[in-house]
C-alpha positions as CSV (number, residue, x, y, z in Angstrom):
1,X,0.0,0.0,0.0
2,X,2.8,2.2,0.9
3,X,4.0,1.9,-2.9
4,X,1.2,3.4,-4.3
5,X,1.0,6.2,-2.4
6,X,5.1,6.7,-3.1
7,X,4.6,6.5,-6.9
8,X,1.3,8.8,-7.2
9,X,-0.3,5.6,-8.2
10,X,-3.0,5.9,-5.7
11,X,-4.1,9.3,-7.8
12,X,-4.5,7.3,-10.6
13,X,-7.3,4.7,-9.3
14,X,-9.0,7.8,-7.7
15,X,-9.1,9.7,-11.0
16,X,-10.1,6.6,-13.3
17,X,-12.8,6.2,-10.0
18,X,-13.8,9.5,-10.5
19,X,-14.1,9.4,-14.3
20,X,-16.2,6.5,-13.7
21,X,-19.0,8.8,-11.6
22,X,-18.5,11.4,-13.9
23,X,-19.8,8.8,-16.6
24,X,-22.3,7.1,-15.0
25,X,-23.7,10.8,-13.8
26,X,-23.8,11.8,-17.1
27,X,-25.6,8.7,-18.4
28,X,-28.3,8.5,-15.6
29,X,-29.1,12.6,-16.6
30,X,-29.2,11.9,-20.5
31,X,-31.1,8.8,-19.5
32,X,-33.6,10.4,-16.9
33,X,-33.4,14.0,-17.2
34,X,-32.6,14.2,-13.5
35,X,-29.4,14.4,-11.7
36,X,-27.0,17.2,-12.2
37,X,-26.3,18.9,-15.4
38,X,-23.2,18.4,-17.4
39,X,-21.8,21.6,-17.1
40,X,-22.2,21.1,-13.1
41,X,-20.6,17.8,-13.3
42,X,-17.4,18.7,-15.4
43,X,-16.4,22.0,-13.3
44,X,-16.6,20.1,-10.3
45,X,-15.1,17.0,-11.1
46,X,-12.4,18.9,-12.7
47,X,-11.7,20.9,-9.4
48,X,-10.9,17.8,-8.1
49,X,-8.9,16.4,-10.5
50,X,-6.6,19.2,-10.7
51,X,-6.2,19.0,-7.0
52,X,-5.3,15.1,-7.1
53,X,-2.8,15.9,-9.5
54,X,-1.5,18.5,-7.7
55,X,-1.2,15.8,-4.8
56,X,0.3,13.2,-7.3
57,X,2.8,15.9,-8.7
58,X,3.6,16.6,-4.6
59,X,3.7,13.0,-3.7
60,X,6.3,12.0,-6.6
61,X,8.5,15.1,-5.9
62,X,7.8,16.9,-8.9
63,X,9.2,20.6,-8.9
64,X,7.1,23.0,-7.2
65,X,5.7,25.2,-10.5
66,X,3.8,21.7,-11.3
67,X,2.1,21.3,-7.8
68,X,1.6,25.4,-8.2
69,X,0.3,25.1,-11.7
70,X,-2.3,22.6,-10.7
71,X,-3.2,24.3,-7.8
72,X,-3.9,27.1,-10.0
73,X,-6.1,25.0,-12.6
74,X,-7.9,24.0,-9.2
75,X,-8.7,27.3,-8.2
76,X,-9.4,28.4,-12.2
77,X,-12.0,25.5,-12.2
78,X,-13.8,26.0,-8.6
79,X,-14.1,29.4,-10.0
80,X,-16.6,28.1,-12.4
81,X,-17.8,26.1,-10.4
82,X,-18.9,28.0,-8.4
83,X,-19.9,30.6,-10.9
84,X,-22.2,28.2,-12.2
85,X,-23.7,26.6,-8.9
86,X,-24.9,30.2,-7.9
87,X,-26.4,31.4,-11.2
């Protein structure tokens, strides 16, 4: 268990896991009509993505302008987010 969290790897099953909800999401709203809309579903799942990648970049001792530059994509993307949620 330890490995995975030395070589980022743990990042990876959490992003495939969460690009798995992202899919089924968007299937059960094209399907139903209920559920969350896609927008709302890409800029959040998107803030956290860039913030596990700033994590992986962090755990795998990547320079710091990576972990910044994610952080940054993070903070560009909970932006809309949030932009979006209080429309």
């Amino acid at each position: 268990m330890s490995e995975l969290f030395a070589t980022g790897h743990i990042v990876d099953l959490i992003l495939v896991a969460m690009l798995l909800e992202g899919a089924l999401l968007f299937w059960w709203h094209r399907r139903t009509g209920r559920g969350f809309p896609v927008d709302l579903i890409a800029t959040t799942l998107l803030a956290g993505g860039f913030l596990l990648l700033a994590l992986r970049a962090a755990l795998t001792g990547s320079a710091w302008p990576w972990v910044a530059l994610w952080l940054f994509a993070g903070l560009v993307a909970h932006l809309a987010d949030l932009r979006r949620r209080l429309r």
